[in-house]
TIFI-154828 format. One record per residue: residue number from 1; residue in one letter; x, y, z of N, C-alpha, C, O, CB in turn. Coordinates in Angstrom, 2 decimals. Atoms other than C-alpha are relative to their C-alpha. Glycine has a CB too. Example, Ala and Ser with C-alpha at 12.3 -4.5 7.8 and 13.67 -1.06 7.14 Angstrom:
residues 2
[1; "A"; [0.89; -1.19; 0.00]; [12.30; -4.50; 7.80]; [0.90; 1.20; 0.00]; [1.94; 1.18; 0.66]; [-0.99; 0.03; 1.25]] [2; "S"; [-0.82; -1.19; -0.06]; [13.67; -1.06; 7.14]; [-0.77; 1.09; 0.73]; [-0.26; 2.20; 0.90]; [0.41; 0.46; -1.42]] 
***
This chain:
residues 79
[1; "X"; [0.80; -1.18; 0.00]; [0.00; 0.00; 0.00]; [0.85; 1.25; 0.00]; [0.42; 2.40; -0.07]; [-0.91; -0.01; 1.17]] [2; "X"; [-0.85; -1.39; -0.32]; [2.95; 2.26; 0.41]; [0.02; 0.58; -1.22]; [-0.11; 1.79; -1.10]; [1.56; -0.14; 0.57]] [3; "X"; [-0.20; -0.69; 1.03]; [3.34; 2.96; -3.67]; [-1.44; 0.41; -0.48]; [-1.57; 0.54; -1.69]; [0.84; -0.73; -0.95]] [4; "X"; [1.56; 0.44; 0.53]; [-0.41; 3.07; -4.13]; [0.21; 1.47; -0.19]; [1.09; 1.98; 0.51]; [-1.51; -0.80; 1.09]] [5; "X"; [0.64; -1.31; 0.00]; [-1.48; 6.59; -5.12]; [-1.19; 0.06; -0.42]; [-1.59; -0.80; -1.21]; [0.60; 0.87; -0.65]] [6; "X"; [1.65; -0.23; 0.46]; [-5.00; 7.73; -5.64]; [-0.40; 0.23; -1.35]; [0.34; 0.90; -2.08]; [-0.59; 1.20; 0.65]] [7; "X"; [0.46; -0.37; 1.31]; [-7.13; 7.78; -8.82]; [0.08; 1.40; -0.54]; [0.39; 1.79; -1.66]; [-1.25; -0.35; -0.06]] [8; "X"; [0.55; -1.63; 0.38]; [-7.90; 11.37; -8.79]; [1.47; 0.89; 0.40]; [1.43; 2.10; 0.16]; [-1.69; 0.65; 1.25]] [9; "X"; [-1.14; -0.34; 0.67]; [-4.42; 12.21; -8.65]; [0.94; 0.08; -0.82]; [1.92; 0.81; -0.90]; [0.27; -0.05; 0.19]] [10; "X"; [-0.98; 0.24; 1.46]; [-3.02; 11.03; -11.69]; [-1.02; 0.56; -1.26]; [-0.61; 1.02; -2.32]; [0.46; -2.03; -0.33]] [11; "X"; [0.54; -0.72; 1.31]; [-5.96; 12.17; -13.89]; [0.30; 1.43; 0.13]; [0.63; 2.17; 1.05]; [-1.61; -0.18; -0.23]] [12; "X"; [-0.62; -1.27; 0.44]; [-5.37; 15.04; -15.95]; [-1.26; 0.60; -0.79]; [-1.78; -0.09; -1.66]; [1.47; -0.21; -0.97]] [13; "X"; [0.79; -0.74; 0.24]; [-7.99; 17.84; -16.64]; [0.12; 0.00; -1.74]; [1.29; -0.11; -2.13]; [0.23; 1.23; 0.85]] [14; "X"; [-0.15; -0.28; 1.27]; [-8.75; 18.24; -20.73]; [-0.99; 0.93; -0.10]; [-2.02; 0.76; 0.56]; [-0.05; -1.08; -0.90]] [15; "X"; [1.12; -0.73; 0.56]; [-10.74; 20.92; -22.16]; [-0.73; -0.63; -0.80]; [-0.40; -1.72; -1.28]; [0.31; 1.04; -0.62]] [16; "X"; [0.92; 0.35; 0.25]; [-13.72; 20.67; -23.52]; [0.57; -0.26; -1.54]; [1.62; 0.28; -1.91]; [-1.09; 0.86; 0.44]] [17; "X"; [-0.52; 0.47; 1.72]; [-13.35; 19.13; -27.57]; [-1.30; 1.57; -0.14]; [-2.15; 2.08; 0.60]; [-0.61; -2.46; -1.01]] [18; "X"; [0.27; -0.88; 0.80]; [-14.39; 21.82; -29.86]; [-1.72; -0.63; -0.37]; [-1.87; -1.82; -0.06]; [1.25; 0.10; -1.23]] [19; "X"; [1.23; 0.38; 0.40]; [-18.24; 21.33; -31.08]; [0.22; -0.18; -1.68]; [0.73; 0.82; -2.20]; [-1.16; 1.13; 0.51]] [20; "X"; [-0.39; 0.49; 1.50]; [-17.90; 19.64; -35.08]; [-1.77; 0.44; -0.46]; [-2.82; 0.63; 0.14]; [0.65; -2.16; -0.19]] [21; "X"; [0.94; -0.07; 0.96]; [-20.25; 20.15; -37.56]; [-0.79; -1.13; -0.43]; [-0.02; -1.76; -1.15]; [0.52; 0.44; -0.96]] [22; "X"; [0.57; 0.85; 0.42]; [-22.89; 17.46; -38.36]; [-0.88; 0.25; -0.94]; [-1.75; 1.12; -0.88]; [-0.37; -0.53; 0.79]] [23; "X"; [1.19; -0.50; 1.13]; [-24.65; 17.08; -41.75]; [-0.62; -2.01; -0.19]; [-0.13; -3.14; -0.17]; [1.03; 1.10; -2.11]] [24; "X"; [0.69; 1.45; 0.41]; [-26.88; 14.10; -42.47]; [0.06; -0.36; -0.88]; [-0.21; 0.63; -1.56]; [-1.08; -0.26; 0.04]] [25; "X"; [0.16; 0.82; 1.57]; [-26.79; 12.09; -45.62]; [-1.33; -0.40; -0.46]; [-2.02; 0.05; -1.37]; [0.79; -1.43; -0.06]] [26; "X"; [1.13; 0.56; 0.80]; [-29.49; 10.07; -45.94]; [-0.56; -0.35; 1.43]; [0.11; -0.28; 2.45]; [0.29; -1.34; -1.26]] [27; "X"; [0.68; 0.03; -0.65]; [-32.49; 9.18; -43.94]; [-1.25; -1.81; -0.51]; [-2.29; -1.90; -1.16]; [-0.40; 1.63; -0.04]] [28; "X"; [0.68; 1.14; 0.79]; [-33.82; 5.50; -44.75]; [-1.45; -0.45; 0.88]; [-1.54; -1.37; 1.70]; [1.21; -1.44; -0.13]] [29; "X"; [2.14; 0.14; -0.54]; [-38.21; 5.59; -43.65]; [-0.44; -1.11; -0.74]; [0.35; -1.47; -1.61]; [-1.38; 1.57; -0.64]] [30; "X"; [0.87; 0.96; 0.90]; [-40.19; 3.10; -45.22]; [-1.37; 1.03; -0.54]; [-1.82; 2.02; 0.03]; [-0.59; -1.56; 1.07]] [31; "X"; [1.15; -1.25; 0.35]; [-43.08; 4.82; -47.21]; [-0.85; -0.12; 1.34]; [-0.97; 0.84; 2.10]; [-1.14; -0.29; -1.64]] [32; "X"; [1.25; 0.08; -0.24]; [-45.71; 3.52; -45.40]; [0.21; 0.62; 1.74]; [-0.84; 0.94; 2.30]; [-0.66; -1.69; -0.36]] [33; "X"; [-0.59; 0.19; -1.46]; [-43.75; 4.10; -41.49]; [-0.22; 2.32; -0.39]; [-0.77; 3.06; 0.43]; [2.38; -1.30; 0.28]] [34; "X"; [-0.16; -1.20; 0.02]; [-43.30; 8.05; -43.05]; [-1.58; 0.43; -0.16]; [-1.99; 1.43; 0.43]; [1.06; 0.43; -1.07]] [35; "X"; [1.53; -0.38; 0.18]; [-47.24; 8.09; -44.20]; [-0.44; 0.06; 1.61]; [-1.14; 0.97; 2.07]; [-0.99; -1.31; -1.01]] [36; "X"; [0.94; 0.22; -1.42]; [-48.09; 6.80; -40.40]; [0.54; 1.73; 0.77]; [-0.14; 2.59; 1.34]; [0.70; -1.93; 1.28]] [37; "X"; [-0.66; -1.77; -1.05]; [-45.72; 10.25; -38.86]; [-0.96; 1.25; -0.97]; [-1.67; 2.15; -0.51]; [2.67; 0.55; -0.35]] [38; "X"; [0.87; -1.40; 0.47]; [-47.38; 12.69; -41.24]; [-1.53; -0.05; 0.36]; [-2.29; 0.91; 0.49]; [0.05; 0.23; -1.73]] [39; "X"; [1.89; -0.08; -0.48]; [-51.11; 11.21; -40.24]; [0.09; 0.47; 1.44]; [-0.77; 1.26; 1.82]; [-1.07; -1.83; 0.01]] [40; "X"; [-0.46; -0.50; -1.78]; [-49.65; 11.81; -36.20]; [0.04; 1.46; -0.35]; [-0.92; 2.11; 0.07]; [1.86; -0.65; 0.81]] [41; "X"; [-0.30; -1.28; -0.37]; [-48.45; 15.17; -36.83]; [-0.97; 0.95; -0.83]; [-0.90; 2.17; -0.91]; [1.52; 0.28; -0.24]] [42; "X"; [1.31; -0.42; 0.70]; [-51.54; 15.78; -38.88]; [-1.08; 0.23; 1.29]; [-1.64; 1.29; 1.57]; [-0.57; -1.30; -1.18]] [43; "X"; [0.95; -0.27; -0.93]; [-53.71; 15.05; -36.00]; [-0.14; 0.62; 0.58]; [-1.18; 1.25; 0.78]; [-0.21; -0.42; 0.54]] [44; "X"; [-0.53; -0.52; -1.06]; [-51.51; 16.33; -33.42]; [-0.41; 1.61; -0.56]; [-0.97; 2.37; 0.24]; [1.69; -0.50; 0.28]] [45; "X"; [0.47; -1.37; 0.23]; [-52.15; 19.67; -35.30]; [-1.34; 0.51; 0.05]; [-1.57; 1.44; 0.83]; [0.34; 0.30; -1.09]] [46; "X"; [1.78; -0.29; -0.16]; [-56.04; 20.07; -35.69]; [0.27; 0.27; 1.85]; [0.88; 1.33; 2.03]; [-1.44; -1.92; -0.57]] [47; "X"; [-0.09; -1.30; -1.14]; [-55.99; 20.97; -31.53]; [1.14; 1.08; 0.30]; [1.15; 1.97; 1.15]; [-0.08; -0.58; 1.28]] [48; "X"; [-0.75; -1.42; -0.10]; [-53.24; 23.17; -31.97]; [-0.52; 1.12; -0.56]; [-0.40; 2.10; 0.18]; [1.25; -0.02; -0.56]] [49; "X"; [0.46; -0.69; 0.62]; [-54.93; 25.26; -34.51]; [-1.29; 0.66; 0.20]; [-1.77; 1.75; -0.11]; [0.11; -0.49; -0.79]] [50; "X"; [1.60; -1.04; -0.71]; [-58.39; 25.44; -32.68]; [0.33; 0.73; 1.22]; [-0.32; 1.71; 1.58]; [-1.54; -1.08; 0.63]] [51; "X"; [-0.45; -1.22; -1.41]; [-56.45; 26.87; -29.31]; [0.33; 0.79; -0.73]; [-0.22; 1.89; -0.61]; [1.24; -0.20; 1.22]] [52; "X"; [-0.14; -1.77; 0.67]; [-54.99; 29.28; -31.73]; [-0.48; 1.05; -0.59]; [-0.18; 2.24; -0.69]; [0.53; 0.20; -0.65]] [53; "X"; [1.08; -0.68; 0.49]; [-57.76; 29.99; -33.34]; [-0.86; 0.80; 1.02]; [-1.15; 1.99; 0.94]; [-0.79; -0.94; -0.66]] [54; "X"; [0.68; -0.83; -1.08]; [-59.66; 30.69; -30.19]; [0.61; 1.55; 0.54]; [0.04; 2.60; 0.82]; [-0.02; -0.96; 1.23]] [55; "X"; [-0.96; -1.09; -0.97]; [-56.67; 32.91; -28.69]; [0.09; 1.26; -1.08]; [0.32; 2.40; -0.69]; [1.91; -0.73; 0.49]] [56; "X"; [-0.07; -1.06; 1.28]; [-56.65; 35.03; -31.97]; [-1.15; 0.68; -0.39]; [-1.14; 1.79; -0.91]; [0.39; -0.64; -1.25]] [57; "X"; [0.70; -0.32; -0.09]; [-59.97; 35.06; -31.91]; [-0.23; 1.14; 1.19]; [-0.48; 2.31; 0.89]; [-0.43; -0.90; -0.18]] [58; "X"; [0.13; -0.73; -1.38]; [-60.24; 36.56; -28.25]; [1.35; 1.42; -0.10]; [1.34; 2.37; 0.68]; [0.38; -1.42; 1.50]] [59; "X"; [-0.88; -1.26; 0.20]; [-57.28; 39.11; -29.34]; [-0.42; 0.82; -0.84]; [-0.06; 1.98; -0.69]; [1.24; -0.21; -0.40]] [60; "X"; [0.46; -0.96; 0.78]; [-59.11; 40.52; -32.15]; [-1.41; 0.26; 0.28]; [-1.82; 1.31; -0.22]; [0.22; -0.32; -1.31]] [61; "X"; [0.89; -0.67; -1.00]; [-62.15; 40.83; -30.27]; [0.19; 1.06; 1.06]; [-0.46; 2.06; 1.35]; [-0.40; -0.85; 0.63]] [62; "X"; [-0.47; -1.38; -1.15]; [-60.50; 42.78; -27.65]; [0.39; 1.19; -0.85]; [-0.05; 2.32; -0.61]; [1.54; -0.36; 1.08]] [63; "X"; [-0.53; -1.19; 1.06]; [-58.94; 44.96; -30.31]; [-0.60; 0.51; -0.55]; [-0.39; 1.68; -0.87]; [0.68; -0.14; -0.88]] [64; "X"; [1.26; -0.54; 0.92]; [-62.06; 45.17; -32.20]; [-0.78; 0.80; 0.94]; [-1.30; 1.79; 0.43]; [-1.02; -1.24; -0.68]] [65; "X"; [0.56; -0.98; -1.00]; [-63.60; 46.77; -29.03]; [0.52; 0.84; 0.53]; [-0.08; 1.88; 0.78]; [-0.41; -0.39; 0.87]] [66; "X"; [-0.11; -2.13; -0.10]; [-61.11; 49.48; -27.94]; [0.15; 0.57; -1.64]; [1.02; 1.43; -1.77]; [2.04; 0.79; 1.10]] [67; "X"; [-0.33; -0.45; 0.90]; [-61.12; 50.25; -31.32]; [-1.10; 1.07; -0.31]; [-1.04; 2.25; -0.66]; [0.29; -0.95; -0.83]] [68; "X"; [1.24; -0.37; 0.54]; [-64.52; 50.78; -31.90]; [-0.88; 1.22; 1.55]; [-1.81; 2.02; 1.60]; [-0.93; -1.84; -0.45]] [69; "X"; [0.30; -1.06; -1.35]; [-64.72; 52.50; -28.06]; [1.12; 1.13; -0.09]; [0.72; 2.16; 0.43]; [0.16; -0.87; 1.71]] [70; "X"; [-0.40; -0.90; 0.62]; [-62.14; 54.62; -29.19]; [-0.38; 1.02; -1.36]; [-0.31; 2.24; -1.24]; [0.78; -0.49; -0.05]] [71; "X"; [0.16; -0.75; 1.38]; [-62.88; 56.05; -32.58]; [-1.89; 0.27; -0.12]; [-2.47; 1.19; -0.69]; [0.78; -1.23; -1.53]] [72; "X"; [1.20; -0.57; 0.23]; [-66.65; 55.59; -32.07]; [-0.40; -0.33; -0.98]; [0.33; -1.01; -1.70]; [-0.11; 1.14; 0.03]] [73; "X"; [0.68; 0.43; 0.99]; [-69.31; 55.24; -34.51]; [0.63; 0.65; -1.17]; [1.15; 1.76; -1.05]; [-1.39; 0.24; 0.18]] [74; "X"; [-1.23; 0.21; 0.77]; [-67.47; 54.83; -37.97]; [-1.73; 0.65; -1.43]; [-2.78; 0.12; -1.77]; [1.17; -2.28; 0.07]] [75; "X"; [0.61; -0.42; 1.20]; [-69.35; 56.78; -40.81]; [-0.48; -0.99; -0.94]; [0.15; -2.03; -0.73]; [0.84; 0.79; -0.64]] [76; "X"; [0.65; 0.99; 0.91]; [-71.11; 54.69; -43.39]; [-0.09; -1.62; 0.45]; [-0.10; -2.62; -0.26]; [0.79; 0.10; -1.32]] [77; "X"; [-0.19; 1.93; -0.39]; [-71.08; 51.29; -40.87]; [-1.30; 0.00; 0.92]; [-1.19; 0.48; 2.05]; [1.85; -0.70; 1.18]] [78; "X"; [1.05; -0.10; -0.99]; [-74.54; 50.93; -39.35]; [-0.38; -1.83; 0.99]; [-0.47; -3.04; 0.78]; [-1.52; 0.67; -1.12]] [79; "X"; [-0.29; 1.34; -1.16]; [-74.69; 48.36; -36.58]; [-1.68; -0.21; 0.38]; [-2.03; -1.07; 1.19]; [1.21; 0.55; 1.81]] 
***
């Protein structure tokens, strides 16, 4: 035990490696495996589009009312 020295004294600190560039080549799907992800992210979209619809809705409602409580009744627009 007398020559023993500890692990964490003989390692030696390295900097971090540089970050490389990655480009993809090719991507091998099967048709029918790439048809099933576009019907998913098909679905997955329809409730994204009605919350956004709502929230866009409810922003141009608000907008449409100080607009119209600002500026007031609008010449040739009868309500």
């Amino acid at each position: 035990m007398a020559g023993a020295t500890t692990l964490g004294a003989t390692m030696s600190v390295q900097p971090p490696a540089a970050p490389h560039r990655v480009s993809i080549a090719d991507v091998d799907i099967p048709f029918w495996r790439m048809v099933a992800i576009i019907m998913k992210w098909t679905f997955a979209a329809i409730p994204a589009v009605i919350v956004v619809s709502i929230i866009l809705g409810i922003i141009g409602a608000v907008l449409g009312g100080i607009v119209a409580a600002v500026i007031g009744r609008i010449p040739g627009v009868s309500m």
